[in-house]
C-alpha positions as CSV (number, residue, x, y, z in Angstrom):
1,X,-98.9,-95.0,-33.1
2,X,-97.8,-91.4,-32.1
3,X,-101.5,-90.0,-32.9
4,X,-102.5,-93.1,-30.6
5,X,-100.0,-92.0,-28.0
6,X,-101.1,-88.1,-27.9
7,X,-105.2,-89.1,-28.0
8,X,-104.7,-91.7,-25.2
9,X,-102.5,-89.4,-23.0
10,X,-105.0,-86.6,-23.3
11,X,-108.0,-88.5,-22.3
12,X,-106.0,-90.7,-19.7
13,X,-104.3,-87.8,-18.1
14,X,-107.3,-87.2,-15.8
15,X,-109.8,-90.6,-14.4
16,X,-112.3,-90.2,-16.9
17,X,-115.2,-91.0,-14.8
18,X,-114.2,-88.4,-12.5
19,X,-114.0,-85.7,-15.5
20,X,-117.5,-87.0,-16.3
21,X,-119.1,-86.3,-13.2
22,X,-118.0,-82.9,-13.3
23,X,-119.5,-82.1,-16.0
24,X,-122.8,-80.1,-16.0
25,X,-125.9,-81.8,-14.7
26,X,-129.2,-82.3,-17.0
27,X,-128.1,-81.5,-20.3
28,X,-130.6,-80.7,-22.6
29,X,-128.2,-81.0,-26.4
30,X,-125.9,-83.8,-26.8
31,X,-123.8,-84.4,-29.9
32,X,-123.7,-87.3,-31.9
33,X,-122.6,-88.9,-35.4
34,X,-124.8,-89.6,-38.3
35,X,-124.6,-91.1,-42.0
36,X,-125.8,-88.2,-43.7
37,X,-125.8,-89.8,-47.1
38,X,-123.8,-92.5,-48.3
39,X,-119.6,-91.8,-48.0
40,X,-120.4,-88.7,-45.4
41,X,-121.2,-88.6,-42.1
42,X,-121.8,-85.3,-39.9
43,X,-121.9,-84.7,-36.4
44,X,-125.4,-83.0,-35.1
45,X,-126.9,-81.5,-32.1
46,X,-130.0,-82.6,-30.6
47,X,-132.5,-82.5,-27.7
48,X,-132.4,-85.1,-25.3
49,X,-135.7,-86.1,-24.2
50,X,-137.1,-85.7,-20.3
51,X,-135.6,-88.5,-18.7
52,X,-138.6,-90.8,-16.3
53,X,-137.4,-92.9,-13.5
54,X,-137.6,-95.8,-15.1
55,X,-134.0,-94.0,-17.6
56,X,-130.8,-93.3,-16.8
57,X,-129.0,-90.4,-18.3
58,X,-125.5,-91.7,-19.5
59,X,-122.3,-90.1,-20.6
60,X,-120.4,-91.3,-22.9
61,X,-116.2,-92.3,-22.2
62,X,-116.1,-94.6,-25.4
63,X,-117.2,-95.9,-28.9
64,X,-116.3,-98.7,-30.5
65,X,-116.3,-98.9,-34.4
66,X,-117.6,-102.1,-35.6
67,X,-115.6,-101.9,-39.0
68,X,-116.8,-104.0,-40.9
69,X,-120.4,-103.4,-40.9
70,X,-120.5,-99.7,-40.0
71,X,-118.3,-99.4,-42.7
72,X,-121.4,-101.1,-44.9
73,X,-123.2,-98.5,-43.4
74,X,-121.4,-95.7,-44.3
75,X,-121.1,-96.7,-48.0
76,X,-124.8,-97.1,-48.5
77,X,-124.4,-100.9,-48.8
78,X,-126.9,-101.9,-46.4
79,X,-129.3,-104.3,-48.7
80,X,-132.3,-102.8,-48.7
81,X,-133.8,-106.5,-47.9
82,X,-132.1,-106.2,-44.9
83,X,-133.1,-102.9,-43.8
84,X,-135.5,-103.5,-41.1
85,X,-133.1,-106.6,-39.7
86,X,-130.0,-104.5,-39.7
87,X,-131.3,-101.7,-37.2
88,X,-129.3,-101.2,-34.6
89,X,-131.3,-101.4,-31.2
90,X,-131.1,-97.2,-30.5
91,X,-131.1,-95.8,-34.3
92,X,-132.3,-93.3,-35.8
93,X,-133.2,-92.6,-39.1
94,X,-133.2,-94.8,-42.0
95,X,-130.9,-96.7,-44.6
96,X,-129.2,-95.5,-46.7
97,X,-129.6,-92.3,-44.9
98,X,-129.4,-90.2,-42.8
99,X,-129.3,-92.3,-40.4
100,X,-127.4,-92.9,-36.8
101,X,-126.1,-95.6,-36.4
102,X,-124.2,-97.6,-33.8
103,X,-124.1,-99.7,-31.1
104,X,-120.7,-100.0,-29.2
105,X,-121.3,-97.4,-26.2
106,X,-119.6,-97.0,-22.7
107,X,-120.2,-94.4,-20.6
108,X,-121.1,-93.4,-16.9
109,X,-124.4,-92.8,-15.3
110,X,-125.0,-89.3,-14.4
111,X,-128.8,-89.4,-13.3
112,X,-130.6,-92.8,-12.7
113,X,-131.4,-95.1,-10.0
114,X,-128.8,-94.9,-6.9
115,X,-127.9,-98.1,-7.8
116,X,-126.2,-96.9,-11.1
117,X,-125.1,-93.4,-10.2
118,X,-121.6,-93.1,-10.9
119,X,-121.1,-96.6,-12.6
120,X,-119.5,-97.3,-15.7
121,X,-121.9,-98.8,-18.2
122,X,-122.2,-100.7,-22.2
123,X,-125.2,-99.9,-23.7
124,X,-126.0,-100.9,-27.2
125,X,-125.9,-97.2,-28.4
126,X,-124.7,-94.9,-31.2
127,X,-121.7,-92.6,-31.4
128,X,-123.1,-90.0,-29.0
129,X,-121.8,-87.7,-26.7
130,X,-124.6,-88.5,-23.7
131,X,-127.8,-90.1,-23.9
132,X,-131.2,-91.0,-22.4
133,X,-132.4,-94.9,-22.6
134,X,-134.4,-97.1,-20.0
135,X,-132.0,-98.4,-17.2
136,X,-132.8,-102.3,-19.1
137,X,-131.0,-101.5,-21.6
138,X,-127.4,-100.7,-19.6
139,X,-124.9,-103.6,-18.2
140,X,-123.0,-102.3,-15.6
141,X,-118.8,-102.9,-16.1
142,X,-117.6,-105.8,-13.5
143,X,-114.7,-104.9,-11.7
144,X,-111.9,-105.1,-13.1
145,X,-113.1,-104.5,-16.6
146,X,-111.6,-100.8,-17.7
147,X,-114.2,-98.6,-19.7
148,X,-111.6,-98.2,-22.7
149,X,-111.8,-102.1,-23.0
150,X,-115.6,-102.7,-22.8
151,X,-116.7,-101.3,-26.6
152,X,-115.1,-104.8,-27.6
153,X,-118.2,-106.3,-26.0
154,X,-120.4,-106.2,-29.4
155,X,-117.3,-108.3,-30.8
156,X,-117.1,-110.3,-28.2
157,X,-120.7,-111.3,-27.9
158,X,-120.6,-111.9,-32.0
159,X,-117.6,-114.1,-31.2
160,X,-119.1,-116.2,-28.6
161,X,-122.5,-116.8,-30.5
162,X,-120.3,-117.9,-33.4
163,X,-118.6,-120.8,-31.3
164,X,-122.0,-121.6,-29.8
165,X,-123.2,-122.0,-33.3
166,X,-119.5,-123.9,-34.6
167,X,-120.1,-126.3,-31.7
168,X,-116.1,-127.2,-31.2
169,X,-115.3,-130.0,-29.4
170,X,-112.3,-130.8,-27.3
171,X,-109.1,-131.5,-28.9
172,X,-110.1,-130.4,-32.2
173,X,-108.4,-128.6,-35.2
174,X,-109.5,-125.2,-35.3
175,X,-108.9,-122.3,-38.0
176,X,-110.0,-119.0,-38.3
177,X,-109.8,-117.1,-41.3
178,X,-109.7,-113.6,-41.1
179,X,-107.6,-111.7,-38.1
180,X,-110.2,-108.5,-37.6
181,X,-111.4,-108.0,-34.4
182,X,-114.0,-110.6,-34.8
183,X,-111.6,-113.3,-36.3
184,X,-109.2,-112.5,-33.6
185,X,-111.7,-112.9,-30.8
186,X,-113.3,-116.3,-31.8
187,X,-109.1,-117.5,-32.3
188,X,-108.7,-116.6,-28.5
189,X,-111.7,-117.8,-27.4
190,X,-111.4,-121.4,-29.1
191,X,-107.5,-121.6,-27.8
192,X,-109.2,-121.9,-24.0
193,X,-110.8,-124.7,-25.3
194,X,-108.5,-127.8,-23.8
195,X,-106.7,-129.7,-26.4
196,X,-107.5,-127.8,-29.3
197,X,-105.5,-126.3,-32.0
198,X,-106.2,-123.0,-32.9
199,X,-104.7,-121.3,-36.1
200,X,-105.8,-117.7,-37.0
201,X,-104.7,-117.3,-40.6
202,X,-105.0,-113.9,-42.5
203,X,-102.7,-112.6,-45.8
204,X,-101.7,-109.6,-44.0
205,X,-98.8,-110.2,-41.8
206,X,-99.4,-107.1,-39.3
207,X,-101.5,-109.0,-37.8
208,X,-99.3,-111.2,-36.4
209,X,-98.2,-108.6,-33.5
210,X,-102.2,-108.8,-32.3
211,X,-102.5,-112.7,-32.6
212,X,-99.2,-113.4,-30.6
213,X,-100.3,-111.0,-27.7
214,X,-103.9,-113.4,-27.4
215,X,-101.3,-116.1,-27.6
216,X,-102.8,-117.3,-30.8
217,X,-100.7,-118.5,-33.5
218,X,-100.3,-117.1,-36.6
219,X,-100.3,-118.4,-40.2
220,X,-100.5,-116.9,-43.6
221,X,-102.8,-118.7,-45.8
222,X,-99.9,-120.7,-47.4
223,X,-98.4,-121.6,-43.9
224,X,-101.9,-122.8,-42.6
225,X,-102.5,-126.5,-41.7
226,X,-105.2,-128.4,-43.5
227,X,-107.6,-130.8,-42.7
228,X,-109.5,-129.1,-39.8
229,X,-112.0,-130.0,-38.3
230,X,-113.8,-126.8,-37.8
231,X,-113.0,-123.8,-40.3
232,X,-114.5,-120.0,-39.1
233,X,-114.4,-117.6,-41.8
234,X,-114.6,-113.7,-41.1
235,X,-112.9,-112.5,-43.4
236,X,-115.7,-110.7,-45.7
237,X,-113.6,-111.9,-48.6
238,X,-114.7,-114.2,-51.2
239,X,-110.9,-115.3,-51.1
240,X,-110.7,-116.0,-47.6
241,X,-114.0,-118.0,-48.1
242,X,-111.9,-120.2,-50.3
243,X,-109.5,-120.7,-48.1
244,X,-111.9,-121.8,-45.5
245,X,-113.5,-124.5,-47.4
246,X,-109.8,-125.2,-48.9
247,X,-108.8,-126.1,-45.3
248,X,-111.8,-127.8,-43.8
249,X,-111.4,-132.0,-43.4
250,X,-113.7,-134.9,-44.6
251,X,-116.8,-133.7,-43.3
252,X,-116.1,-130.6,-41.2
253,X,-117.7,-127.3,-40.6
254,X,-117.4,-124.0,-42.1
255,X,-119.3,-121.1,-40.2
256,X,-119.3,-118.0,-42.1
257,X,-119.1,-114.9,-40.3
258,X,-118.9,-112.3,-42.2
259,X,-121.2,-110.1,-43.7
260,X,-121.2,-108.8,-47.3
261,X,-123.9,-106.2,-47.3
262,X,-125.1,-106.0,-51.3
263,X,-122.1,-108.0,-52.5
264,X,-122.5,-111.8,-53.8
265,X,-119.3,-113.2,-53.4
266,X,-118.4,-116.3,-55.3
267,X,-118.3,-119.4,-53.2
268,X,-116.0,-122.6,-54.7
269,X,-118.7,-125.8,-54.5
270,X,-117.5,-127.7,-57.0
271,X,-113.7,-129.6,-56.4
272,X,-114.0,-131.4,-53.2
273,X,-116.9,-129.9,-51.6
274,X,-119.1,-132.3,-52.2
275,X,-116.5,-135.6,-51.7
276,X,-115.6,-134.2,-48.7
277,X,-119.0,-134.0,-47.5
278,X,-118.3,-130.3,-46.4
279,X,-120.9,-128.1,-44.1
280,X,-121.5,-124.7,-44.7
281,X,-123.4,-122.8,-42.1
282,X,-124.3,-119.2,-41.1
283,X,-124.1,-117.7,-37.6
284,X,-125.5,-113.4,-36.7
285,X,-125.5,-112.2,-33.6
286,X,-129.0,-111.3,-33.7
287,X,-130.1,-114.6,-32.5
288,X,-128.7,-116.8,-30.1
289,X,-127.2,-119.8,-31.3
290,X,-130.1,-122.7,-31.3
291,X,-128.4,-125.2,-29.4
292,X,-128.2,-122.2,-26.5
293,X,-131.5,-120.7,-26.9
294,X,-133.2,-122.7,-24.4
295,X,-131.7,-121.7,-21.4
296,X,-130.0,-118.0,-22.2
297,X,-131.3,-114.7,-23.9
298,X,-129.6,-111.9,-24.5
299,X,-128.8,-110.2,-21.0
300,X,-127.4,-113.6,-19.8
301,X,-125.1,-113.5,-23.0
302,X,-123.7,-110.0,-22.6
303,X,-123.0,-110.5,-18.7
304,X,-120.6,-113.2,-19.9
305,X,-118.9,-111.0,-22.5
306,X,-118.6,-108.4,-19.8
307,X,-116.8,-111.1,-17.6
308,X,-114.9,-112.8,-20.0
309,X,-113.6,-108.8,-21.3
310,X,-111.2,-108.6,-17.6
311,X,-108.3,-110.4,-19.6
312,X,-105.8,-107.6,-20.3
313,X,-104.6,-109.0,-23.4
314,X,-107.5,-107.7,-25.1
315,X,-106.1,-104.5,-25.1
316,X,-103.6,-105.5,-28.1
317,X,-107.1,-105.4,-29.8
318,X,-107.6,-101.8,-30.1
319,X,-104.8,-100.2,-32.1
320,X,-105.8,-96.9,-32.8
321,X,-107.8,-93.8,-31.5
322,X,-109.3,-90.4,-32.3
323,X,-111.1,-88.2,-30.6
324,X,-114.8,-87.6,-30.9
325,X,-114.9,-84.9,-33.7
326,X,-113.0,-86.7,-35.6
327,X,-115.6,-89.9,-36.3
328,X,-116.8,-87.9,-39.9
329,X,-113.0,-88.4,-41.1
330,X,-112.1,-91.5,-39.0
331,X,-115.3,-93.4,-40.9
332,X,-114.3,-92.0,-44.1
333,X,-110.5,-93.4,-43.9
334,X,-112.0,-97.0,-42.7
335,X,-114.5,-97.5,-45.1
336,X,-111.5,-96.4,-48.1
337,X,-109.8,-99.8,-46.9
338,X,-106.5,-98.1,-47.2
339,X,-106.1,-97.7,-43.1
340,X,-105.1,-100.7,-41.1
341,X,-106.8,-100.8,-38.1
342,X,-107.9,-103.7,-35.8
343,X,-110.5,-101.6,-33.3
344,X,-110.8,-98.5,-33.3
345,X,-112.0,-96.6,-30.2
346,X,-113.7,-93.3,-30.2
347,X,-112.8,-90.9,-26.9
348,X,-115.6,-88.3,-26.0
């Protein structure tokens, strides 16, 4: 947490939106990360386009690392079935590389309609130092929502289409396996669901600290109740996968999150499965959840993430930081596995 302390201090010392409008108007390079090949990334410099009215030049304050599928990513383990599906909405390049890739971005507009001059934006963006996209593609930050907290909206918004696709109901028995940031967000989200009871369950008891702060409690795998109605997995474990379907009631619901890139995990069918008329079901964030679909695309959904991100208890969330240089060594370390980290945010 020292390293944390040091990055945070140095960017926090100064308002970063102030120190972003100082900076030099109409660059022409910016800086960002890419995948050169699989297990190494880079950072490069290139042109930014001529921005038309109908852009916004943005710098960036923050990136979020999605870990778990970044960390796909950076290992080459994108599928290549999957290629085309698994582009992010501003990359470049191509799996398995070189590619940028990315799309947890907040920055401030520094030329743009007056509308959006000076605000704090999320943009679906790589790790990039300043960018050029139309002005449809930014949200504006809500009051009240801080720019260090607003790269968890791509978890968020993964979180929310995954209850919209669990369909809980009041009262019910809910547990999430897997305490990421993902697993961590649905947990909080179903606990403001009146009457249920919410269980995040995980084998590695750091977690703990993270889940108490969301007021969620915590329960190694061993400890966790059974017979739920409604099991989330988001683990990206074939184990935790287990454990879902070990939990899950006569005729309950197991959503699987997670994403395993080339892997085939093993999934446990026979046993109970079948007397207990379990059903398995997918959810991705990449469409809305069906039962939604008629009445709210995708701007509607992020502008509630945006809202829902002014709790401050989020922040236990995002346990470690680095600065923007760093991203080639930062992506290394995660993708090992041997580095605990919840969300890791990236300051420019």
């Amino acid at each position: 947490m020292a390293g944390l302390r040091i990055a945070r201090d140095a960017c926090m010392f100064t308002d970063p939106l102030q120190v972003c409008v100082a900076m030099t108007k109409h660059p022409v390079e910016a800086r960002a990360f890419w995948v050169a090949a699989p297990g190494r990334g880079e950072i490069r410099t290139e042109m930014l386009p001529a921005r038309t009215a109908e852009q916004a030049l943005v710098r960036t304050l923050f990136s979020g690392i999605s870990r778990g599928t970044e960390a796909l990513v950076f290992a080459g383990a994108v599928p290549q079935s999957e290629h085309a599906r698994m582009r992010a909405p501003f990359q470049s390049g191509e799996f398995p590389g070189p590619v940028k890739y990315g799309y947890s971005n907040v920055g401030v507009v520094e030329e743009g309609p007056a509308q959006l001059l000076g605000r704090p934006v999320f943009c679906l963006y790589p790790h990039q130092t300043c960018y050029v996209v139309p002005i449809t593609a930014l949200q504006p930050l809500p009051d009240g929502v801080p720019p260090g907290r607003a790269i968890l909206a791509a978890n968020l918004e993964t979180a929310v289409n995954g209850l919209w696709d669990a369909a809980p109901r009041v009262g019910d028995r809910i547990s999430v396996i897997g305490a990421g940031t993902v697993g961590c967000l649905v947990a909080w989200l179903a606990t403001r669901i009146a009457g249920c009871s919410v269980e995040l369950v995980d084998i590695d008891a750091r977690k703990r600290t993270a889940a108490e702060a969301l007021g969620v409690r915590f329960r190694s795998p061993a400890e966790a109740s059974r017979d739920v109605d409604l099991a989330v997995h988001t683990s990206a474990s074939a184990a935790g996968l287990a454990t879902a379907l070990d939990l899950a009631g006569f005729e309950a619901t197991v959503l699987e999150m997670s994403w395993y890139g080339r892997e085939r995990p093993a999934v446990p069918l026979g046993e109970a499965f079948h007397s207990r008329r379990l059903t398995l079901r997918s959810s991705q964030v990449g469409a809305i959840a069906t039962a939604q679909r008629p009445r709210w695309n995708a701007a509607r959904r992020i502008e509630l993430v945006l809202r829902l991100l002014a709790h401050p208890e989020l922040d236990a969330l995002i346990n470690a930081e680095s600065r923007f240089d760093e991203l080639p060594a930062v992506l290394a370390r995660l993708s090992s596995g041997g580095e605990y980290t919840l969300c890791h945010r990236i300051v420019y």
